[in-house]
N, C-alpha and C positions, 0 to 999 in steps of 0.2 A: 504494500500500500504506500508506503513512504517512498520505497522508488521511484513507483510510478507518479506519484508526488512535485519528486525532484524533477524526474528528466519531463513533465508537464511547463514545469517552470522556466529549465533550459530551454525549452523549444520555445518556449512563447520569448524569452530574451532573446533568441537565434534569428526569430523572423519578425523582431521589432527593429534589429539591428539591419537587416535586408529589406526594411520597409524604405516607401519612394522618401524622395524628399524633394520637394516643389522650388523651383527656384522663385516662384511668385510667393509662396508663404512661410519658408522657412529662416530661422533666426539666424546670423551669424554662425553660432555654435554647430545649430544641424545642417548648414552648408558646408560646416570643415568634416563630419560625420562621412561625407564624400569622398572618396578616395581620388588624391590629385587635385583638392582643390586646398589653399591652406587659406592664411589668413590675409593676403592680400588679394588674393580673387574673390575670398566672400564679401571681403569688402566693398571692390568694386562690382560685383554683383550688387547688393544691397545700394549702391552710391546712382547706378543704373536704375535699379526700381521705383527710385524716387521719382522720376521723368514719370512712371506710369508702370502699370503691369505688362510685362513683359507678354504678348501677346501668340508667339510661336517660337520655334527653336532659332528660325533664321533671324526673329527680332533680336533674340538675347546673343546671336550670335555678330549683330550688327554693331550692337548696342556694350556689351561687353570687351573693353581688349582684352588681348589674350586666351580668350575663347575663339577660336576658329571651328573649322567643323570636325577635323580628326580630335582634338580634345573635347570635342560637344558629344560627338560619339562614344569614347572613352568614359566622360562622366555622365552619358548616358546609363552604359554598361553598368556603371557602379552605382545606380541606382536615386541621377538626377531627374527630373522632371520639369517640363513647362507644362501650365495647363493640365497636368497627369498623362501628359502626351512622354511618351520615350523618342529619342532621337531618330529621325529616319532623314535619311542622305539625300536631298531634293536630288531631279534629275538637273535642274540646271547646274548645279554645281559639279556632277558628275563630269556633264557635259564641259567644263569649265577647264576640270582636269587633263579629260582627253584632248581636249584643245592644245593646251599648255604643252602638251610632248611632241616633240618630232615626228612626226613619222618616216621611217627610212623608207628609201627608194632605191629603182637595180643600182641608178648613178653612184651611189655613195662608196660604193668599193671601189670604182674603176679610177682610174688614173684622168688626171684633166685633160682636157684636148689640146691640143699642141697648136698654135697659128703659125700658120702659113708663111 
């Protein structure tokens, strides 16, 4: 009985500690609760909020430095929130990435042309 007691009590600590945390309603303390966020990004998180609530992930991630989207996704994963929304990678931004890279072509091995 007393076991089953304890590890009732464990679990409920386990999945309070894995519970979301809202970047629109959370205090200081439970933004640093985040894994990757310390006390200068809840800061400016919080210094952000004051402008207004932060309305989607691409606002906080507009409106936030140092938040970009590969860390929006990261403190997704560790269980950030907008809205109770979890992070998902718009297509434009995808699209932004693919942009950004090279694409090779046959040229790019071969030797330059020689003039005449």
């Amino acid at each position: 009985m007393i076991r089953t007691l304890v590890a009732l009590v464990i679990a409920a600590f386990a999945f309070a500690a894995q519970a979301a945390v809202d970047a629109n309603k959370a205090s200081q303390a439970e933004l640093e609760t985040v894994k990757g966020i310390g006390p200068g990004l809840s800061a400016k998180i919080l210094d952000a909020r004051k402008a207004g609530a932060f309305k989607d992930w691409t606002d906080l991630v507009d409106r936030v430095g140092g938040v970009g989207p590969g860390n929006a996704a990261r403190f997704s994963q560790a269980g950030l929130t907008v809205n109770n929304s979890p992070y998902v990678a718009s297509a434009a931004a995808q699209a932004d990435k693919t942009a950004a890279k090279p694409k090779a072509t046959k040229a790019e091995g071969a030797a330059p042309a020689s003039k005449p």
